[in-house]
C-alpha positions as CSV (number, residue, x, y, z in Angstrom):
1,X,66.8,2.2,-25.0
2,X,67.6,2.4,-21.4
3,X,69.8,5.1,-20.3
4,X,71.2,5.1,-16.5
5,X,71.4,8.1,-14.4
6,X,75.3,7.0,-13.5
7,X,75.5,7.6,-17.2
8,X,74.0,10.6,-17.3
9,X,76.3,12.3,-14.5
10,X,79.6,13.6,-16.5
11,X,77.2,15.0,-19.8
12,X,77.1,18.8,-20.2
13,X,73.5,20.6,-20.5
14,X,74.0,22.8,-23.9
15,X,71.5,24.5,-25.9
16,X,70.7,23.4,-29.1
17,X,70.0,27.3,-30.5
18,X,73.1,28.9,-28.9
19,X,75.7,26.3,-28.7
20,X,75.5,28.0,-24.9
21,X,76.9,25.1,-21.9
22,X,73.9,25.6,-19.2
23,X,75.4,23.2,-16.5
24,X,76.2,19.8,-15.8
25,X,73.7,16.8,-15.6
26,X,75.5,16.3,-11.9
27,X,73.6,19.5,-10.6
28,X,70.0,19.1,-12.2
29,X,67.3,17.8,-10.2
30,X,64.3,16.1,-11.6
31,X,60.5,17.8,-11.3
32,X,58.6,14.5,-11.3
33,X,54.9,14.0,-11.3
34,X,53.8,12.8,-7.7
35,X,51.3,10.4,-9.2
36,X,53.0,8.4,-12.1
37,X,56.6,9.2,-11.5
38,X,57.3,10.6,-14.9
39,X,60.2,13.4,-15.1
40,X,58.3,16.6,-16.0
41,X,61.3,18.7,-15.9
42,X,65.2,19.3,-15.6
43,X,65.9,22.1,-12.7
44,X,69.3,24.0,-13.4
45,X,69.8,25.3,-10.0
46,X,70.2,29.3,-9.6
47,X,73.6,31.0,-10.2
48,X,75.5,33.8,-8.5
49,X,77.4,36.1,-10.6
50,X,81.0,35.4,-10.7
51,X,82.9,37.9,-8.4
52,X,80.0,40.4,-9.1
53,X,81.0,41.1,-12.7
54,X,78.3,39.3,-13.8
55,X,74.4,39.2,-13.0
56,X,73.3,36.0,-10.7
57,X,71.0,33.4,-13.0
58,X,67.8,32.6,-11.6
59,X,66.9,28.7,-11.7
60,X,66.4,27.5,-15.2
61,X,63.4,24.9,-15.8
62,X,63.7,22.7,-18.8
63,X,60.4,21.0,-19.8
64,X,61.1,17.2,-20.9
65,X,60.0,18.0,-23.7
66,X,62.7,20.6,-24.6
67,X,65.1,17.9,-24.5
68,X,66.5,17.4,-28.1
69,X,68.9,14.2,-27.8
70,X,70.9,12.5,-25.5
71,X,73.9,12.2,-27.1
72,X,77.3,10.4,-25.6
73,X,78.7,13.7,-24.2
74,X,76.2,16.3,-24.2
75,X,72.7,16.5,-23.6
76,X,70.9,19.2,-26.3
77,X,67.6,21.3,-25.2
78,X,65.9,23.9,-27.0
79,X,65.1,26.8,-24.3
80,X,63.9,29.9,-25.1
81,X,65.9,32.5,-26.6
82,X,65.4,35.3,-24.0
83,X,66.4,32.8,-20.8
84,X,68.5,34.5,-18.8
85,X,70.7,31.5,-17.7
């Protein structure tokens, strides 16, 4: 199955283990290998705390292999359960 990054752009990042929404598929980048081009990783980009109630989130890495399914409006990874994102 080929799936298109244009596809891929309006799907929400959640976590499989807390039903928790970790960002947008817009805002990730992609940790590629330099020598066969395979995606490694997702990069959630770092977070500031919203109007300094809350603590800023530090950029969240998600191993390819944390990704659970790619479904038609979500995209479900397994991070760990102390991430602080």
């Amino acid at each position: 199955m080929k799936v298109y990054w244009s596809d891929l752009l309006n799907r929400d990042i959640v976590d499989v283990e807390t039903g928790r929404r970790l960002g947008s598929a817009a805002e990730v980048d992609f940790v590629l290998d330099a020598e066969t081009g395979q995606i490694i990783s997702l990069l959630l980009p770092a977070r500031s705390g919203f109007w300094g109630l809350t603590r800023p989130r530090p950029p969240l890495e998600i191993p390819w292999s944390a990704i659970e399914r790619i479904g038609p409006q979500v995209i479900l990874v397994r991070v760990p359960k102390h991430t602080p994102y």
